[in-house]
MIBAKOL-494839 format. One record per residue: residue in one letter; y, z, x of N, C-alpha, C in turn. Coordinates in Angstrom, 1 decimal. Example, Ala and Ser with C-alpha at 12.3 -4.5 7.8 and 13.67 -1.06 7.14 Angstrom:
// residues 2
A;-5.7;7.8;13.2;-4.5;7.8;12.3;-3.3;7.8;13.2
S;-2.2;7.1;12.8;-1.1;7.1;13.7;0.0;7.9;12.9
//
This chain:
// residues 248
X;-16.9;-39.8;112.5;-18.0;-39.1;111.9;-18.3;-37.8;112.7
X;-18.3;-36.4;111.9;-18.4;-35.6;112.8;-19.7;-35.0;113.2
X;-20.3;-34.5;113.8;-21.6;-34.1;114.5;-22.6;-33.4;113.3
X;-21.9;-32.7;112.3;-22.8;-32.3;111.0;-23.1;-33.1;110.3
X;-22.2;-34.3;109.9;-22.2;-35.3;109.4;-23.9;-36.2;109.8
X;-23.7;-36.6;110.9;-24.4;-37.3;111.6;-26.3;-36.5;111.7
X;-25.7;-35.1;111.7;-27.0;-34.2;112.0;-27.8;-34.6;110.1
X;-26.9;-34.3;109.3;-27.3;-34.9;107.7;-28.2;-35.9;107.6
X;-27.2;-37.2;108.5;-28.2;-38.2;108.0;-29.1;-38.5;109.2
X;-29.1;-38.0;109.9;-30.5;-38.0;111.1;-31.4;-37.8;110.3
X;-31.2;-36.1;109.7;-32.5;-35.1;108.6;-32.8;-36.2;107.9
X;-32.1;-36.6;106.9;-32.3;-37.7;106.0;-33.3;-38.6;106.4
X;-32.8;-39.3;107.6;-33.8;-40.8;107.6;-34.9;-39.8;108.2
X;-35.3;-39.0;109.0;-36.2;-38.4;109.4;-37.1;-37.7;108.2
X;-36.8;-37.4;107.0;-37.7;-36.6;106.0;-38.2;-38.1;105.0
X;-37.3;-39.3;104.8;-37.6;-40.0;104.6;-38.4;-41.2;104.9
X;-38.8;-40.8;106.5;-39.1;-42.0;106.9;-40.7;-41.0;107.2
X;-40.8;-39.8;107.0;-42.0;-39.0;107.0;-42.5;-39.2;105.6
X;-41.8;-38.9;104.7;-42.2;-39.2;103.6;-43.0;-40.8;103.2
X;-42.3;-41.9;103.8;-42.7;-43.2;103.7;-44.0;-43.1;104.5
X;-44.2;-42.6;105.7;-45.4;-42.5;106.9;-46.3;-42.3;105.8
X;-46.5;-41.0;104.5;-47.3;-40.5;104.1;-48.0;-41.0;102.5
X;-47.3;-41.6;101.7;-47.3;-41.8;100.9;-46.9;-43.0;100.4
X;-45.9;-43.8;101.7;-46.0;-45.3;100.9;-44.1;-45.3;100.3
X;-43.6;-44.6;99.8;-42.6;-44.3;99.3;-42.0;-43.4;100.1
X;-40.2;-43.4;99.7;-39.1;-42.3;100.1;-38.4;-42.3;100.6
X;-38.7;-43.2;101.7;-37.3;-44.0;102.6;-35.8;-44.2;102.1
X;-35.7;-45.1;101.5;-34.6;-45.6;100.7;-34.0;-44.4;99.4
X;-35.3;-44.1;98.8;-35.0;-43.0;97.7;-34.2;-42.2;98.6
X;-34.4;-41.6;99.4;-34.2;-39.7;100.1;-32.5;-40.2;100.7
X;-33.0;-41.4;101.3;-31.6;-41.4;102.5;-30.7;-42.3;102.2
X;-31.1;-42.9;101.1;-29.7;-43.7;100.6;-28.7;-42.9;99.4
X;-29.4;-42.1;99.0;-28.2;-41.7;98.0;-27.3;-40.5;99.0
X;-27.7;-39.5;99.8;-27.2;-39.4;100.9;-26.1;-40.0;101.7
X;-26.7;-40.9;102.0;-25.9;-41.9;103.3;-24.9;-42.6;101.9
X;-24.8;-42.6;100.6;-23.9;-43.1;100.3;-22.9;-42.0;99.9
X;-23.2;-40.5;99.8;-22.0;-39.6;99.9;-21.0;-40.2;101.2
X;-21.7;-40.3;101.8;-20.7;-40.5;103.5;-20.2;-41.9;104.0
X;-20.7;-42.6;103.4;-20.2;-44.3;103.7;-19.9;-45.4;102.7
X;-20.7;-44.8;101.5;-20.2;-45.8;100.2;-21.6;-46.4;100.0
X;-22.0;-46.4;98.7;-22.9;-46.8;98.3;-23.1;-48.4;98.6
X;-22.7;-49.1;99.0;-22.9;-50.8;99.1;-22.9;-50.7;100.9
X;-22.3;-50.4;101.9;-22.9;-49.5;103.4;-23.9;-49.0;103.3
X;-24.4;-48.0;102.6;-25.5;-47.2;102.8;-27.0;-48.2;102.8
X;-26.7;-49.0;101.6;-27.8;-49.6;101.2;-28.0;-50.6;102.1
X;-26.7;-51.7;102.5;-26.8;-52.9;103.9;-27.5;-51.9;105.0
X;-27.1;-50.8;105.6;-27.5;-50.1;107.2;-28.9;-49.9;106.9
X;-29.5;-49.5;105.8;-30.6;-49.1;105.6;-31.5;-50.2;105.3
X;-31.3;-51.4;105.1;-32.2;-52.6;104.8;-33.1;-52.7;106.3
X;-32.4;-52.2;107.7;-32.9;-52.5;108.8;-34.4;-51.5;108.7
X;-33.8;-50.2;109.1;-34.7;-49.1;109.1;-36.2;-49.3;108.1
X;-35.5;-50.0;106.9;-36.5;-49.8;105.9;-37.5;-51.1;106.0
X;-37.1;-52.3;106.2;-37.8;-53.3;107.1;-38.6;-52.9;108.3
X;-38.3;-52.2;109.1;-39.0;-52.2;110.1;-40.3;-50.8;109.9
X;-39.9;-49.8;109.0;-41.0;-48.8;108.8;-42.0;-49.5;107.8
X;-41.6;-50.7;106.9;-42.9;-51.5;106.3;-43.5;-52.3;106.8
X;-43.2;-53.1;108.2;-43.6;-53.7;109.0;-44.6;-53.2;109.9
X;-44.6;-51.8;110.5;-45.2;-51.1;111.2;-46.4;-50.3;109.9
X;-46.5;-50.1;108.8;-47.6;-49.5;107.7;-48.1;-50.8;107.6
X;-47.6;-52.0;107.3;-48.8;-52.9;106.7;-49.2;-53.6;108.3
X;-48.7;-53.4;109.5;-49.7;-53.9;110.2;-51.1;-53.1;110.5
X;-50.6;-51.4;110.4;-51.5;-50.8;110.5;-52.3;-50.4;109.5
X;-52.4;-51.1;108.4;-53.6;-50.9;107.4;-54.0;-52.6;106.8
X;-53.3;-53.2;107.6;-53.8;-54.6;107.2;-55.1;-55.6;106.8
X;-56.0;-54.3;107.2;-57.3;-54.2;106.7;-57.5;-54.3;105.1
X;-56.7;-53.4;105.0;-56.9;-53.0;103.2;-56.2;-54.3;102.2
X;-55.5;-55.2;102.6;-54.9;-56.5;101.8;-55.9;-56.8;101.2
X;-57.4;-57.0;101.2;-58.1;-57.3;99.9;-58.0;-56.6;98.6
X;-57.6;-55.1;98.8;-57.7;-54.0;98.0;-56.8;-54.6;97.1
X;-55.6;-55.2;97.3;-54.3;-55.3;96.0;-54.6;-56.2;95.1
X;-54.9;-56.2;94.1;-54.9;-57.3;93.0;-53.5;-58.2;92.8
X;-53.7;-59.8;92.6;-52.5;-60.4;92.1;-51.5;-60.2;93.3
X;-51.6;-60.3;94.3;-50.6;-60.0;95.6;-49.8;-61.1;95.9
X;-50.5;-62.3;96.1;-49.4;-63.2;96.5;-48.3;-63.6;95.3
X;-49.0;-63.8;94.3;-47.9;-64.2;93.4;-46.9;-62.9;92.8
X;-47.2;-61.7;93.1;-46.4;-60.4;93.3;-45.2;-60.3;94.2
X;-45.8;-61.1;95.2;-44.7;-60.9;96.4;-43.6;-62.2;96.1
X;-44.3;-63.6;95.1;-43.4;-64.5;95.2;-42.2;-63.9;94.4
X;-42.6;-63.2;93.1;-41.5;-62.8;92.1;-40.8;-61.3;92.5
X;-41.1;-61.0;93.5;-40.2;-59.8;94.4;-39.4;-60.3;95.2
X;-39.7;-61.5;95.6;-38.8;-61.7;97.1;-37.7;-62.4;96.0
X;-37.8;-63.0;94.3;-37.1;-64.2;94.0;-35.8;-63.3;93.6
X;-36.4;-61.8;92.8;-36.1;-60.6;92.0;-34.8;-60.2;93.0
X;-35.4;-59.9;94.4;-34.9;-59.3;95.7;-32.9;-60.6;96.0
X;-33.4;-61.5;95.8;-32.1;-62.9;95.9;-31.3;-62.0;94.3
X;-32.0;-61.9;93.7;-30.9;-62.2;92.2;-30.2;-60.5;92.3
X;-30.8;-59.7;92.8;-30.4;-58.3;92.9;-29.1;-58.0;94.2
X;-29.2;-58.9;95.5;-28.5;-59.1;96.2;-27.0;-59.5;95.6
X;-27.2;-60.8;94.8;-25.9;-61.2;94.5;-24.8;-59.9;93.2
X;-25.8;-59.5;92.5;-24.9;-58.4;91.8;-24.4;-57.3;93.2
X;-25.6;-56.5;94.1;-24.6;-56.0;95.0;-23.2;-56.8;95.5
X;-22.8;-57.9;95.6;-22.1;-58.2;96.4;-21.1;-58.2;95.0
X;-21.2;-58.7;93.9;-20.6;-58.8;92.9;-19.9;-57.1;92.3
X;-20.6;-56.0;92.5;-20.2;-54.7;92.1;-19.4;-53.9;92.9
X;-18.6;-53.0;92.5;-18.0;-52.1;93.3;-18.8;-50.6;93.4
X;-18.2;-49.8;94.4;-18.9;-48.7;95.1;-19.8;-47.9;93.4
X;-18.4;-47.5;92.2;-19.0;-46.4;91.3;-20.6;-47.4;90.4
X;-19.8;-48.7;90.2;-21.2;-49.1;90.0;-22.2;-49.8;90.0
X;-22.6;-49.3;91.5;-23.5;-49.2;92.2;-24.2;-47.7;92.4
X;-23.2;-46.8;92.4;-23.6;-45.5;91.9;-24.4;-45.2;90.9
X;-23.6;-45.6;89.8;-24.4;-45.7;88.3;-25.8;-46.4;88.3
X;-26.0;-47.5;89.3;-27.3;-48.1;89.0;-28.1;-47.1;90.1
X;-27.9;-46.5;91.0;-28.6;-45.5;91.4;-29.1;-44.2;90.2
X;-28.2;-44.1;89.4;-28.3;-43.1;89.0;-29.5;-43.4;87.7
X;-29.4;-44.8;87.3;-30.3;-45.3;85.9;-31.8;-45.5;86.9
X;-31.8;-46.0;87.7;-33.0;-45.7;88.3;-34.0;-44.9;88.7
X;-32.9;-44.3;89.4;-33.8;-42.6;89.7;-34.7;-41.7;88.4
X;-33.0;-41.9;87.5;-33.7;-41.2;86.6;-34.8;-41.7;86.1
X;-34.9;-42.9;85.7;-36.1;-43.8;84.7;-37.4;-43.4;85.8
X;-37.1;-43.6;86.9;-38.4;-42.7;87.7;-38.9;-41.5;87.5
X;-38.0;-40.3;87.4;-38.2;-39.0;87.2;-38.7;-39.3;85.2
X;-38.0;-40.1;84.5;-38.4;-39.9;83.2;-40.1;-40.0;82.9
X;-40.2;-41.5;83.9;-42.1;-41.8;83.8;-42.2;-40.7;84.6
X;-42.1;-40.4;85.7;-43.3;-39.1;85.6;-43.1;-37.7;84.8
X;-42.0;-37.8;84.0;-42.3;-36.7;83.4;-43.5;-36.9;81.9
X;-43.2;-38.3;81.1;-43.6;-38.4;80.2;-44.9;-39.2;80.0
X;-44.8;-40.1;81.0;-45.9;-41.0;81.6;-46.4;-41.0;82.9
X;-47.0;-39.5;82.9;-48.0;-39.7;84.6;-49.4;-40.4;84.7
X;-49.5;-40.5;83.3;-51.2;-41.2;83.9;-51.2;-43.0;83.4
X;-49.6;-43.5;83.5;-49.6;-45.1;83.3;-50.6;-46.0;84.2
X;-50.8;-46.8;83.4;-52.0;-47.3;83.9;-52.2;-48.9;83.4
X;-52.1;-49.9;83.9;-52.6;-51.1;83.7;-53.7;-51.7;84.4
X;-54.2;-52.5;82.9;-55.5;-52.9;83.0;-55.7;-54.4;82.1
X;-56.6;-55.3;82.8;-56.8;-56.5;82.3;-55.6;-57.8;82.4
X;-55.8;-58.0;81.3;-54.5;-59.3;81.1;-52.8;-58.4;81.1
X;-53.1;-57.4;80.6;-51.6;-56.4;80.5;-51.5;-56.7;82.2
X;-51.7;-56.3;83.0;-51.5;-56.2;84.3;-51.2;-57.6;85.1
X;-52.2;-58.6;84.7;-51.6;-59.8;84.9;-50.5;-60.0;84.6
X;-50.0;-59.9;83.5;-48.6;-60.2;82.8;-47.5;-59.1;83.2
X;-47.8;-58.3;83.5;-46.8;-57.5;83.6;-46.3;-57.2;85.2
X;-47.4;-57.5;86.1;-47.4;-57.4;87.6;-46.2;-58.2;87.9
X;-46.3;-59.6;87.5;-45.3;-60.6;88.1;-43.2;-59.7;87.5
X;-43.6;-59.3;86.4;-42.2;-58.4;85.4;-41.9;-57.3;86.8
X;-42.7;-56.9;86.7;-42.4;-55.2;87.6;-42.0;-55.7;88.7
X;-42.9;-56.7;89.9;-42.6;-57.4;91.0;-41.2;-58.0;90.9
X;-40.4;-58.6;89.7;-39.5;-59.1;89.7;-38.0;-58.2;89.9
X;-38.2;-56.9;88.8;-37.6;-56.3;88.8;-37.0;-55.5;90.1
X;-38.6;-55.1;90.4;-38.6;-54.4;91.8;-37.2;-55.3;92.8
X;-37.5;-55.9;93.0;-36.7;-57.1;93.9;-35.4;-57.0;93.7
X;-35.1;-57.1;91.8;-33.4;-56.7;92.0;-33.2;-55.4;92.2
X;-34.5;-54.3;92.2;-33.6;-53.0;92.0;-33.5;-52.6;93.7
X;-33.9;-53.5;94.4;-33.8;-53.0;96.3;-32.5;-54.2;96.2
X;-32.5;-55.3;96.0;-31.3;-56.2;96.0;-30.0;-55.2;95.8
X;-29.8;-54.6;94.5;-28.6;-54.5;94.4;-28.3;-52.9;94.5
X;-29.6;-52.2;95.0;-29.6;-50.6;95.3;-30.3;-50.1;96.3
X;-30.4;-50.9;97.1;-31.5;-50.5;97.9;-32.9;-49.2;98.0
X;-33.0;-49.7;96.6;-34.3;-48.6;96.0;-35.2;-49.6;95.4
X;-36.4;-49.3;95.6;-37.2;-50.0;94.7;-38.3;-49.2;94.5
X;-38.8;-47.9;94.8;-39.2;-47.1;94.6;-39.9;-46.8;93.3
X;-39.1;-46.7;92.6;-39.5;-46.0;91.1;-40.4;-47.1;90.3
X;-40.2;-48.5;90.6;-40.8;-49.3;89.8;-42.2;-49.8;90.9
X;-42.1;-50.0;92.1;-42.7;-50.1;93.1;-43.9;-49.0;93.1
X;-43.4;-47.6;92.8;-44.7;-46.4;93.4;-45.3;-46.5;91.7
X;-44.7;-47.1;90.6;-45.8;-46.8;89.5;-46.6;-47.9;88.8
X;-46.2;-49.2;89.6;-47.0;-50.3;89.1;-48.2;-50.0;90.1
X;-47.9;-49.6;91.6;-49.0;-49.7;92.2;-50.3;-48.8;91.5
X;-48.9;-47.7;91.4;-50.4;-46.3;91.2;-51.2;-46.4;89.5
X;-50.7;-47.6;88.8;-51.8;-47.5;88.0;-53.0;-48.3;88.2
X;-52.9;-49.2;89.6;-54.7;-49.4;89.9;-55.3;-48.4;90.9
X;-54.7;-47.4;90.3;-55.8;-46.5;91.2;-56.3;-46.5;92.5
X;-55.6;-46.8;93.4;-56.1;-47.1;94.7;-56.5;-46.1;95.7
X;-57.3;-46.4;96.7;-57.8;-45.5;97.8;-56.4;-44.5;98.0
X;-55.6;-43.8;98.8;-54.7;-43.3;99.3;-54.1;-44.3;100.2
X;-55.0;-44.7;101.4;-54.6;-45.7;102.5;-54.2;-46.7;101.8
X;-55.3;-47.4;101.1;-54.8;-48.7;100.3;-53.3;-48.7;99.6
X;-53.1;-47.4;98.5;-52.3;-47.4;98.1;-51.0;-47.5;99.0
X;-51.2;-46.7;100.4;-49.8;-46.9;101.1;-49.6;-47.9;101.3
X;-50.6;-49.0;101.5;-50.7;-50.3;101.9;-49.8;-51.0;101.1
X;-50.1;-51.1;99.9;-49.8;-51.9;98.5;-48.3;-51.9;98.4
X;-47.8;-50.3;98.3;-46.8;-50.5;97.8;-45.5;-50.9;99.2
X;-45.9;-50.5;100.5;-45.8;-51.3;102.0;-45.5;-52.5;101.9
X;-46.3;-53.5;101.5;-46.1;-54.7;101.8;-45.7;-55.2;100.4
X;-45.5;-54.6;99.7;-44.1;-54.9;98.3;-42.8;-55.3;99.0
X;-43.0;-53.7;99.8;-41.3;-52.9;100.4;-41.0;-54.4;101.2
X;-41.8;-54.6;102.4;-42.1;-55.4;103.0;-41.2;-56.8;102.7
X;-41.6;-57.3;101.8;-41.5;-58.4;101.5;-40.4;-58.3;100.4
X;-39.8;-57.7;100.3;-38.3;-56.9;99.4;-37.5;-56.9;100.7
X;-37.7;-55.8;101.7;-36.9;-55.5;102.1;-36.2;-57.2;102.9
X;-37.5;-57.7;103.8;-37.6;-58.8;104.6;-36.2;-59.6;103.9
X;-36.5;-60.1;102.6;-35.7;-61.2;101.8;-34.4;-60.1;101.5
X;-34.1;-58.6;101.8;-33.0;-58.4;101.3;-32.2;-58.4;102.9
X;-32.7;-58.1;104.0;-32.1;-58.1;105.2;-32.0;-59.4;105.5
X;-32.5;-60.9;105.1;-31.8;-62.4;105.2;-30.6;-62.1;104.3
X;-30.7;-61.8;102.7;-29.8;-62.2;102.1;-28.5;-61.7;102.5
X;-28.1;-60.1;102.9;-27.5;-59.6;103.2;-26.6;-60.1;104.2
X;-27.3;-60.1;105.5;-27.1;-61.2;106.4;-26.1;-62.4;106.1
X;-26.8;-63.4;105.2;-26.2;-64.3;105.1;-25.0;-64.3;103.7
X;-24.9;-63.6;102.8;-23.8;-63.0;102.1;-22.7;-62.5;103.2
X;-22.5;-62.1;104.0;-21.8;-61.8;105.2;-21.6;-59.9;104.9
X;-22.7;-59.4;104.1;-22.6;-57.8;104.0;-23.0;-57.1;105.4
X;-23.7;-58.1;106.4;-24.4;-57.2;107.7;-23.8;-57.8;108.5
X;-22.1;-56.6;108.5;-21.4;-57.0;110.5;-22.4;-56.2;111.1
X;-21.2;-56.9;112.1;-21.9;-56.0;113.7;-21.8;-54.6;113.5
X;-20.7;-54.0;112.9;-20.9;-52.8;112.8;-22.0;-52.0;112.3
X;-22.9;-52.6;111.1;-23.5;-51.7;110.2;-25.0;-52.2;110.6
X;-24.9;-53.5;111.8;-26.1;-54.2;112.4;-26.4;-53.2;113.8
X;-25.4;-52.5;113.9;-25.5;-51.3;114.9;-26.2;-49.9;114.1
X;-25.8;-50.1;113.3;-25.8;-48.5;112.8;-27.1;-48.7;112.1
X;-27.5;-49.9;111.4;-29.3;-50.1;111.1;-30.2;-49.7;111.7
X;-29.9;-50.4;113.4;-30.6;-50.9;114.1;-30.9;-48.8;115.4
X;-29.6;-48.4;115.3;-29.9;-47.0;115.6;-30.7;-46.0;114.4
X;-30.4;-46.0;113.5;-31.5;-45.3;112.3;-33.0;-45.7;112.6
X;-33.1;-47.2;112.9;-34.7;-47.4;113.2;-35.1;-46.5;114.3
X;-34.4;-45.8;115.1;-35.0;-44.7;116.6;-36.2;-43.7;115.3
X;-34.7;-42.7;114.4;-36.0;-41.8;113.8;-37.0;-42.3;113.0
X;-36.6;-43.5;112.3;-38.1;-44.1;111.7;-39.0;-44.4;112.1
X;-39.1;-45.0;113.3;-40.2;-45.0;113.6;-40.6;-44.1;114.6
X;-40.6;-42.6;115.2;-41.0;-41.7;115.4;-41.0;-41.1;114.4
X;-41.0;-41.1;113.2;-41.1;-40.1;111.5;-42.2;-40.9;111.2
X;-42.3;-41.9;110.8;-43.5;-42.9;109.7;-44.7;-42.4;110.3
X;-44.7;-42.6;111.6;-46.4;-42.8;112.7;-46.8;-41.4;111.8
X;-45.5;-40.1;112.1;-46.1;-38.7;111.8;-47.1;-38.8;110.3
X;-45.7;-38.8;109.4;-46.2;-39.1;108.3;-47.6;-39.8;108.0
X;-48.0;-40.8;108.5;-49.5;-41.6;108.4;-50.2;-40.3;109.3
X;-50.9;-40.1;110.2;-51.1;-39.3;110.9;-51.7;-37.8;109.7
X;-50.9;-37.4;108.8;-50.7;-36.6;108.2;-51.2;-36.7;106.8
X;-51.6;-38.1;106.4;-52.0;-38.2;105.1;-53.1;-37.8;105.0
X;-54.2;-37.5;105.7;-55.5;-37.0;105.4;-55.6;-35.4;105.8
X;-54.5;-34.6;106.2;-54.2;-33.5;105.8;-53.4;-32.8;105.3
X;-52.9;-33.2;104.5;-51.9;-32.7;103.5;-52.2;-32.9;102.0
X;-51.8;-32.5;101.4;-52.2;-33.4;100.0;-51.2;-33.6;99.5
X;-50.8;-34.8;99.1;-50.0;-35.9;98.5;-49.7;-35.4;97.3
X;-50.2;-34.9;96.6;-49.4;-33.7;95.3;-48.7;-33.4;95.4
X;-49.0;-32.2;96.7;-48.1;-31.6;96.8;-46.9;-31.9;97.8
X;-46.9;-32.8;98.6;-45.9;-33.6;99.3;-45.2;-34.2;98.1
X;-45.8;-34.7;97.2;-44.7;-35.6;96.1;-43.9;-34.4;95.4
X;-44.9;-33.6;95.2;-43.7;-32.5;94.4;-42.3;-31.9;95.2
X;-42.4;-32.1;96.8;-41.8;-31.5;97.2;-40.3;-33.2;97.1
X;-40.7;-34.3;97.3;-40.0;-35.3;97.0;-39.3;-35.4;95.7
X;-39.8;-35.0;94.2;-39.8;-34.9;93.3;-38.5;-34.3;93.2
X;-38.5;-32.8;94.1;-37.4;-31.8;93.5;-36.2;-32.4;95.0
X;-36.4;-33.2;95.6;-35.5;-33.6;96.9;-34.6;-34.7;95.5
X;-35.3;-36.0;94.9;-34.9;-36.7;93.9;-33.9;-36.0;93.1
X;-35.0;-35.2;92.2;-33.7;-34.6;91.2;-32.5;-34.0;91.9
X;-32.4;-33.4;92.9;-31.5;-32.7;93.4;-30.5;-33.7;93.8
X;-30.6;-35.4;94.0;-30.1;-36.1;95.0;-29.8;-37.2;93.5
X;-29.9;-36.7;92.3;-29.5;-37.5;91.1;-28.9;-36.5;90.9
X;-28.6;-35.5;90.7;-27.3;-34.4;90.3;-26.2;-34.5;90.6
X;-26.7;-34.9;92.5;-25.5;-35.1;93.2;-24.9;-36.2;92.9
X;-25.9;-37.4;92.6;-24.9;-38.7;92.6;-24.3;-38.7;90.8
X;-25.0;-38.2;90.1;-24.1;-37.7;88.8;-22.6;-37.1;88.8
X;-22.9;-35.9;89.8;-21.6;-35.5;90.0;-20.6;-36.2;91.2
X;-21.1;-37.0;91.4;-20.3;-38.1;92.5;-19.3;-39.1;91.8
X;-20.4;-39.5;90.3;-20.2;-40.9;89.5;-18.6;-40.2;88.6
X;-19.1;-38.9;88.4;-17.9;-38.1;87.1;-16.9;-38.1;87.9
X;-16.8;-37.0;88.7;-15.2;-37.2;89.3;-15.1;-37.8;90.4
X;-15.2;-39.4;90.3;-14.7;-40.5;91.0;-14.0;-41.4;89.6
X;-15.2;-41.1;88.3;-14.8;-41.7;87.5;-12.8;-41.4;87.1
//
């Protein structure tokens, strides 16, 4: 791997792991589609299960205050971590392009709600019923893509939560996703020593990026931080569009 190479995905986990500090989300979005130009989409996502465990571990101890704020949490977290097992075994079951492709239906279905649906919103018994669906989903879409983002940042944000709370919320989702995807992995035999190395060095810039990122939520505005994520996304679904075509 050559030194530009390496300087790429430094930037990467470092804008990602700032972006997660601030908003809860971006980690896995930013630096996995990235890290899979250069290692292969099914690598990218095992090295990153470490990094992205350890930056949700360090937000929900530091707002662990705010755990009253989430509605429906525990039984949220049972049907994410079950979501998280069923999503593992398709990665091991898929090859590199499609695993691409499910990167690519993801992303977009994210960028689609916010284009068409920004003020989604659940309320009452819809949210009962649907919390445990999205929680489940969530789980296979970090199992078999190491993203869970898109379904993750819009179930939370339709209860409207504080800012903090909200980092919190969608934190200890990641949390409890990531946790059950770094056993499964593990024990599927996808996490050698090699890529148990290469996790475990990416956790250096996350956790000097996240602290920033938190640090920085109550001066910045999160608008405009997500817009600038928004156009990092689209730009990083182009590329893996044009990755999926001529590989195809």
């Amino acid at each position: 791997m050559s030194y530009e190479v390496l300087a790429i995905i430094i930037l990467a986990i470092a804008v990602g792991s700032f972006a997660k500090g601030l908003t809860g989300i971006g980690l896995p979005i930013i630096t996995i589609p990235i890290l899979s130009g250069f290692l292969g989409a099914e690598h990218a996502i095992v090295v990153m299960t470490i990094p992205t465990f350890a930056s949700n571990v360090w937000i929900v101890w530091s707002y662990r205050r705010l755990a009253t704020n989430i509605p429906g949490l525990t039984a949220a977290l049972v049907f994410a971590a079950a979501g998280t097992l069923v999503g593992v075994y398709i990665l091991a079951s898929l090859n590199d392009t499609a695993l691409i492709w499910l990167l690519i239906v993801w992303i977009g279905l994210y960028l689609l709600n916010l284009a068409f649906n920004p003020d989604f919103r659940l309320e009452g018994r819809a949210a009962e019923r649907a919390s445990p669906v999205f929680a489940f989903c969530s789980g296979i879409s970090q199992g078999a893509t190491g993203i869970a983002g898109p379904l993750v940042a819009t179930w939370i944000h339709s209860y409207r939560l504080q800012m903090e709370a909200y980092v919190f919320g969608v934190s200890i989702m990641f949390l409890c996703i990531s946790g059950v995807h770094v056993a499964a992995v593990a024990g599927g035999g996808l996490l050698d020593v090699q890529r148990l190395g290469e996790g475990l060095l990416a956790v250096i810039p996350t956790l000097l990026f996240v602290p920033l990122g938190m640090r920085m939520t109550r001066l910045l505005s999160p608008q405009l931080f997500n817009r600038i994520i928004i156009a990092c996304v689209v730009a990083m679904e182009a590329r893996l569009i044009w990755k999926a075509v001529i590989t195809a």
